[in-house]
C-alpha positions, 0 to 999 in steps of 0.5 A, a space after each residue: 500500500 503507498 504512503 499516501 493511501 495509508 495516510 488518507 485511511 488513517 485520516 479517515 479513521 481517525 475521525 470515526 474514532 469516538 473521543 473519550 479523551 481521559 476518561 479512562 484515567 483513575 489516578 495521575 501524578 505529574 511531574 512539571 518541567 520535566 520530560 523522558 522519565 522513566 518508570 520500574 515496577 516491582 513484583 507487587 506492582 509498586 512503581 518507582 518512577 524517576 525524572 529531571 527537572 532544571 535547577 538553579 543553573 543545574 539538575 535535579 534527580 527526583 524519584 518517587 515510589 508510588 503504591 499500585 493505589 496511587 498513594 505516594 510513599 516516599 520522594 527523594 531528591 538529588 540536586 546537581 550544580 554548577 561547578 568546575 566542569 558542570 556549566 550552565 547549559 550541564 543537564 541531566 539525562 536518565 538513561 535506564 531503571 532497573 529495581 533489585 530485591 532491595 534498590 531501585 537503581 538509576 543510571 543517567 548522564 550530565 550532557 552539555 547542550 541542556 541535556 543533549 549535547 556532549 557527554 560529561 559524565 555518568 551516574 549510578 545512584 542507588 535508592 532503598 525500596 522501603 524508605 527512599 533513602 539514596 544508599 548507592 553512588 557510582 560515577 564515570 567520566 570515561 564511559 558513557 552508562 547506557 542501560 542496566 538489567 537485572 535478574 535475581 540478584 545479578 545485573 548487568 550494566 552496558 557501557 561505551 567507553 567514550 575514548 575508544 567507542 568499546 561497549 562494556 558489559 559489566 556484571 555487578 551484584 544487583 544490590 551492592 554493585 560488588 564487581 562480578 565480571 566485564 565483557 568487551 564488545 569492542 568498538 560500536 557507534 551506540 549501546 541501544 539495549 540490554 537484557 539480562 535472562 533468569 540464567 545471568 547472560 546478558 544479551 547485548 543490541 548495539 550499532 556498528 559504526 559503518 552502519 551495520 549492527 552487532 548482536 551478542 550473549 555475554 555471561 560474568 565469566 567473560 565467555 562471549 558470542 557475537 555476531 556483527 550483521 549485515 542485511 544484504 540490500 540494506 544501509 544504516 541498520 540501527 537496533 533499539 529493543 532485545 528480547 529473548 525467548 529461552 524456550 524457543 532458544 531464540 533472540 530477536 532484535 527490533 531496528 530500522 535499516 535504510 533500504 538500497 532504493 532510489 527513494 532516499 526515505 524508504 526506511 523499514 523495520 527489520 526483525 533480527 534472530 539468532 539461536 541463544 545457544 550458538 549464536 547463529 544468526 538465522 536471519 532478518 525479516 521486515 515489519 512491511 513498509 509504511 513510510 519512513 518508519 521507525 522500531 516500535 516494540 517486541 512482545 514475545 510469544 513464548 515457544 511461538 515467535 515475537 510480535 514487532 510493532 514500527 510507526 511511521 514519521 512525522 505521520 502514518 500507521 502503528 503497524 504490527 506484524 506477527 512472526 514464527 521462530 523461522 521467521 515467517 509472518 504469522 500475521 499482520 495488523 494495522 492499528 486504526 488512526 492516523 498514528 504520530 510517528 514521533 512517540 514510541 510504540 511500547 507493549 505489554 501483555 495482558 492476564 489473558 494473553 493478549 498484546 497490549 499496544 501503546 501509541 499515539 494518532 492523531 485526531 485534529 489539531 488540539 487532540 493527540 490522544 494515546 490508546 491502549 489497543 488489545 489486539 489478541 496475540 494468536 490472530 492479530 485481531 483487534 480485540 478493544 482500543 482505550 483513549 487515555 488523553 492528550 499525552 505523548 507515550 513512553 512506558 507501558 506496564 500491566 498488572 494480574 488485575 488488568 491495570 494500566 500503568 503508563 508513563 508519558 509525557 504532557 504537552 505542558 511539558 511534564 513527566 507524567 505517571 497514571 493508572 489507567 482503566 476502562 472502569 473499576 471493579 469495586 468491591 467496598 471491602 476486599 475482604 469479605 466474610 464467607 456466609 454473608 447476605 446479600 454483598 454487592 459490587 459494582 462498576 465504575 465508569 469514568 464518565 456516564 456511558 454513552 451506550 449500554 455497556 455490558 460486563 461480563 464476569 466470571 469468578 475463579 472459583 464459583 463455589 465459593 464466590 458465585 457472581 452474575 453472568 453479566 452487569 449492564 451499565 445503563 446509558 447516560 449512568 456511570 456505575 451499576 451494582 451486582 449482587 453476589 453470594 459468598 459460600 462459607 468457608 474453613 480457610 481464608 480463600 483469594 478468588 480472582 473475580 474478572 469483568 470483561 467489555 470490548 476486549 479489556 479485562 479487569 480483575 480484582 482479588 476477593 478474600 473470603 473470610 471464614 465466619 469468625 465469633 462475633 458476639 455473645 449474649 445472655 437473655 435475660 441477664 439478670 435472673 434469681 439464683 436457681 432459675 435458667 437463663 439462655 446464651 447465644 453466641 453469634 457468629 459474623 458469617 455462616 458456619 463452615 460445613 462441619 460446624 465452629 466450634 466455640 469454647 465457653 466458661 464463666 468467671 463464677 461457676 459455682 454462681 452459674 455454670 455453662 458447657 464446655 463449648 457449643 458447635 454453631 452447625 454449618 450454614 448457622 450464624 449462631 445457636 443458643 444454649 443453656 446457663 444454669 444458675 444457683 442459689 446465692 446468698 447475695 446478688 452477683 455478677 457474672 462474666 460469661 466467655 465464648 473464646 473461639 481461636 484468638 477471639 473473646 467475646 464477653 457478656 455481663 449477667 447478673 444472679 441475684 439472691 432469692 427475696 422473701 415474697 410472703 409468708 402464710 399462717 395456718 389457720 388464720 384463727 385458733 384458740 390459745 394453747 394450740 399451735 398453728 404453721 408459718 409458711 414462709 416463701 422466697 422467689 428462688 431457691 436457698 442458697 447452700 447453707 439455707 436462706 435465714 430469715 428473721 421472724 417477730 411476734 407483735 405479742 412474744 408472750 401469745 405468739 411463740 416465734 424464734 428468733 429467725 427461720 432458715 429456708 434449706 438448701 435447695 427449697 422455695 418454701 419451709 413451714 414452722 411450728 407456731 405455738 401460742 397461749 392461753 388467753 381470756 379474750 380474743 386477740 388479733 397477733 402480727 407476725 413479722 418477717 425480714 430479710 435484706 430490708 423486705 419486710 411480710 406480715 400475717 394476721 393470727 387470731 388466738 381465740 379463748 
């Protein structure tokens, strides 16, 4: 396809392309008056992310680490000035980031000519992962620092040395820079990339100076293979990316080469490969010609091949080609837009597989937007496409979860790190408790969606967290809920929960949480002594099949006692049982505890002694001489020992009473003998009962 054509297509498209410019970012931080960061991500996608910015006649090191949330967790600043040899026009350039397992580690340069004229000096400086603190210097005048890997605890730092243009490759320990090895690769006109693999060999892409390039595998004992290529038909070859693939014992190098024509910018992408194992060179392939074009980037197919992106300059196409381990096309895709040429093409690849695509097109005067493009990397079909916003790419990563991290660069001349999403999976708590009612989630868009957009979702394990098949975000609304259901379980559970739309996925992890004690009650929790109360424990969440068993004691058990334990059965978020109390002589207070592992829950009730409620004479009227019965009766049961109760005659020499009754051990009424006297004439006697300030009385009649 001519030039031209493609240029016209592009525009074409460019202007079906529907504007979400922005949307799709969730967080950003930027960085004013600086340009060319660079980003590191580590293993539990932290983010260091390192710029420059002019100061004071000199340069500043700025670099951050950002949690995957967005939240900023340390800044630190290094600040260079002017002297002997550093002049006003001295700037600094970063050059590579690399994190070791306990550094972030960045090599840059101060160039003359506001950062990019003539080599002054290099820098390593080193920073620790947890507090910032900047713990690691190195300095070079000699040797131009160009890139820096690192695998396990090995890195691998490429060089040029300024005076006689040999590139270097020096093998350091990843963490303290402990000299390991160096390997010469003689003389080059630049270092362009450097990998190293799980193994320790580091493969090295550089260009020759007469314009030809030089490819080759290096280990730290200094044992070398390299192979200077020269593509027949083809001028000016440079290189720009190394990858490799250990399980195709394949390494492929991405450059541009100046094709031997009439047309002086006939410039195409050229692939290169070799075998890891010998060195071999097997040969070069061409992305396909879309104008003056230039290398974009390698996303390796593991066992299968490589993905190589280019784009053309100043305008015309993001063009990805698909190639075998033999070198043949597999496939080729042309990305929709009218791609702008001056911004890299970067790649990553997503939890499904999939090559994700960052470039930029070009819409009109006012927006030049990146895109995320997924493009499927068995078909090269276009899988979905994400407009980002107004800025110039540089870096692209992904994360399990299907988040975007991207580093770029604004037109308002900043750095610029953001997190980008088509939406949230949002969860309120990624915790959750197995067995609960009713949770819910939802999706977050945005910006209201201008169509209905469907999400489907999937959970890793259904079993225990079960969602619908689909959500709808209705048109005009920027969110909808879901309800789902979580099983309960009798271990802490992580189940990945994916939503998927247009091709983008998102992911989240939910915990599921065995049902734990919540709490402990007792109803009603003041009772008389010998009379039952019930406990309940409850528990946050269904039990587990097989039931949770809780452990339980009182602080007084001779007051009140309870079982050992009681099992809530499984799929039961609580059970009652029965507390047992005793006769007291005076109120007390008890603690019931239900221990369940390392949590206790507590509840106050009280077992109060019994009270005199009344007292009963028999008969009511007898003649003197004769003796009649006093019940007396309390509102529970007698404590050990029995329950004293004072008693009082209104007429001690009619009426005969002792002094006090006991009530035994056990009983709620005892009954006492009541002699009288003789008397001459009627008389209506009171009989008087006390205990703790409750006073009864009766009436006895003694008749002559």
């Amino acid at each position: 396809m001519q030039v031209g054509l493609r240029i016209v297509i592009g525009l074409f498209l460019a202007l079906l392309i529907t504007r979400t410019l922005g949307q799709a970012i969730i967080w950003q931080h930027s960085v004013p008056d600086a340009s060319n960061g660079l980003v590191a991500r580590d293993s539990a996608s932290n983010l260091y992310f390192a710029t420059r910015t002019s100061y004071l006649g000199g340069s500043r090191l700025k670099v951050q680490k950002f949690l995957p949330n967005g939240a900023l967790v340390w800044e630190t600043v290094r600040t260079f000035t002017v002297g002997p040899t550093w002049t006003t026009d001295t700037e600094l350039t970063l050059r590579s980031i690399a994190v070791s397992p306990n550094r972030v580690i960045v090599l840059f340069h101060a160039r003359r000519d506001g950062g990019n004229g003539a080599f002054v000096r290099s820098f390593m400086y080193g920073f620790d992962l947890l507090t910032g603190v900047y713990s690691l210097s190195g300095a070079d005048w000699d040797s131009e620092w160009e890139v820096l890997s690192i695998s396990g605890t090995v890195a691998a730092r490429a060089r040029r040395v300024v005076a006689t243009g040999d590139a270097i490759v020096d093998f350091v320990a990843a963490d303290t820079f402990a000299f390991l090895g160096t390997v010469n690769y003689y003389t080059v006109s630049s270092v362009n990339d450097l990998i190293i693999d799980s193994d320790g060999a580091a493969y090295l892409a550089a260009t020759n100076t007469n314009g030809t390039v030089k490819i080759g595998k290096c280990v730290a004992s200094g044992s070398l293979s390299v192979q200077n290529i020269n593509v027949p038909g083809y001028a000016e070859e440079t290189l720009s990316r190394v990858s490799v693939d250990a399980s195709a014992s394949r390494v492929y190098a991405l450059g541009t080469a100046l094709r031997q024509t009439s047309m002086p910018y006939d410039r195409e992408v050229v692939l290169y490969r070799l075998d890891t194992n010998t060195g071999f060179y097997l040969g070069a392939s061409t992305l396909g010609s879309v104008g003056d074009e230039f290398a974009g980037d390698l996303t390796i197919v593991p066992g299968q091949g490589v993905i190589a992106s280019g784009y053309g300059y100043p305008f015309g196409s993001t063009y990805l080609r698909r190639f075998g381990t033999d070198g043949f096309a597999v496939w080729s895709q042309e990305l929709p837009g009218y791609a702008i040429g001056a911004s890299p093409t970067r790649h990553a690849v997503d939890p499904d597989g999939n090559t994700l695509v960052l470039d930029q097109y070009y819409v009109d005067n006012s927006n030049s937007p990146m895109r995320v493009n997924r493009v499927n990397a068995a078909t090269g079909a276009i899988l979905g496409k994400l407009d980002v916003g107004n800025f110039n790419p540089r870096q692209l990563f992904t994360d399990a979860a299907g988040n975007f991290y991207i580093n770029a660069d604004g037109f308002n001349v900043e750095s610029v790190l953001m997190r980008a999403q088509p939406a949230r999976l949002e969860f309120g708590d990624n915790n959750v408790i197995g067995g609960i009612t009713y949770p819910s989630g939802r999706i977050d868009l945005p910006a209201p969606a201008g169509t209905d957009q469907v999400w489907t979702l999937t959970s890793a394990s259904p079993s225990v967290v079960s969602v619908p098949s689909s959500v709808t975000v209705p048109s005009g609304t920027p969110r909808a809920y879901f309800h789902y259901s979580v099983s309960p379980v009798a271990s802490i559970t992580t189940v990945a929960i994916n939503a998927r739309h247009g091709g983008f996925i998102m992911q989240r992890a939910l915990t599921v949480i065995p049902a734990r004690l919540a709490n402990v009650s007792v109803f009603p929790n003041v009772v008389i002594g010998g009379v039952p109360t019930t406990g309940t424990v409850h528990t946050s969440g269904n039990a587990p099949q097989g039931g949770l068993t809780i452990a339980l004691s009182t602080s007084k058990p001779t007051v009140a006692s309870v079982p050992t334990s009681v099992t809530v059965p499984g799929g039961s978020y609580g059970i009652d049982f029965q507390i047992t109390t005793y006769g007291v002589n005076a109120n007390q207070g008890v603690v019931l505890s239900a221990v369940e592992g390392s949590i206790t829950k507590t509840a106050f009730f009280a077992v109060n002694a019994p009270a005199l409620t009344s007292i009963e004479v028999a008969p009511s009227s007898l003649k003197g001489g004769t003796s009649g019965t006093l019940k007396l009766n309390i509102s529970g049961i007698a404590p050990t020992g029995g329950f004293s109760i004072v008693l009082i005659s209104g007429a001690p020499g009619v009426v005969f009473l002792s002094a006090s009754a006991s009530i035994p051990a056990g009983q709620v009424t005892h009954s006492i003998n009541v002699p009288t006297a003789a008397v001459t004439s009627s008389l209506n006697v009171t009989i008087f009962a006390t205990r703790s300030g409750i006073y009864k009385t009766a009436t006895l009649t003694v008749t002559p």
